[in-house]
C-alpha positions in Angstrom: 75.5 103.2 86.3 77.3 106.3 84.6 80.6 107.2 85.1 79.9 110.7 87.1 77.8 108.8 89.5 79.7 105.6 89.9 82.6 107.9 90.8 80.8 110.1 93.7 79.5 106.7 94.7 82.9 105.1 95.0 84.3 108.2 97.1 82.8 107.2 100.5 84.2 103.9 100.1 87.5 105.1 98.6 87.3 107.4 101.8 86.6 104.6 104.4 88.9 102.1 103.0 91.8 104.5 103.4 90.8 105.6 106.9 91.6 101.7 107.9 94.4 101.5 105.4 96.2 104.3 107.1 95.0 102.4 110.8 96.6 99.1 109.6 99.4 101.0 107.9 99.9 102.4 111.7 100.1 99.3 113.4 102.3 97.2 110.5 105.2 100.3 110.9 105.0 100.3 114.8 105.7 96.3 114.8 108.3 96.2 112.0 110.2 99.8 113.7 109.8 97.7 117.2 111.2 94.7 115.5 114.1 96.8 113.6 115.1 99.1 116.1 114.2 97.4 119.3 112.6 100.6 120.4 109.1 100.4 120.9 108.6 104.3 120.2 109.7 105.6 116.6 111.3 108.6 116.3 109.6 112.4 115.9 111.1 114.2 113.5 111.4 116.9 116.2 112.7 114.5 118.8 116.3 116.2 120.1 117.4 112.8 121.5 117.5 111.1 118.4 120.2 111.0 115.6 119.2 112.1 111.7 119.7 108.8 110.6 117.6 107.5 112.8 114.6 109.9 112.2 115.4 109.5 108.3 115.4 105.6 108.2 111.8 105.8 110.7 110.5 108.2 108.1 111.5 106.3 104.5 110.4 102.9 106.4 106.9 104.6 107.2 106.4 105.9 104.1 107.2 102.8 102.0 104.8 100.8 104.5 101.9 103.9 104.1 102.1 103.7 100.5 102.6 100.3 99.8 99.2 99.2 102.2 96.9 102.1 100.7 98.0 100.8 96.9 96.8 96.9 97.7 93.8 98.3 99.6 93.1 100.8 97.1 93.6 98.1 94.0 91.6 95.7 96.3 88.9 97.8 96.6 88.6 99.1 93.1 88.5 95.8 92.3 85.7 94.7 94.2 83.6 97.3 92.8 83.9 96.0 89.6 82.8 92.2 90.7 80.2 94.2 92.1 79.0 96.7 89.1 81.0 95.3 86.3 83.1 98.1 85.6 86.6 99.4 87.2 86.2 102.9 89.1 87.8 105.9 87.6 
């Protein structure tokens, strides 16, 4: 397969696998805020009721967990397309 097409035919599947990366990414933060915190709700940024620090810590926590799920399902899935074609998508 050539490198232009192997690339748009990876993109639907880059595409689907972070639709459920950012699904599991969602439910893994709202268990480890509800074990951290004790809240069951994280903080909105725009939430008057709740302190900076708060809203920071809910923020860096949920960005460490977003990024750290879509780079193992992103590496997981460019490395099952090449056990499946034989070569690593660009």
């Amino acid at each position: 397969m050539s490198g232009k097409l192997q690339k748009v035919a990876y993109k639907p599947v880059g595409l689907l696998l972070g639709i459920g990366a950012g699904a599991v990414a969602g439910v893994i933060f709202n268990k480890v805020w509800k074990l951290a915190s004790g809240d069951d709700d994280a903080p909105n940024a725009t939430d008057e009721d709740r302190g900076w620090g708060e809203i920071i810590a809910a923020a860096a926590l949920q960005g460490a967990i977003f990024a750290t799920v879509k780079a193992l399902v992103d590496r997981g899935g460019a490395a099952g397309v090449r056990k499946i074609t034989g070569t690593w998508p660009d």
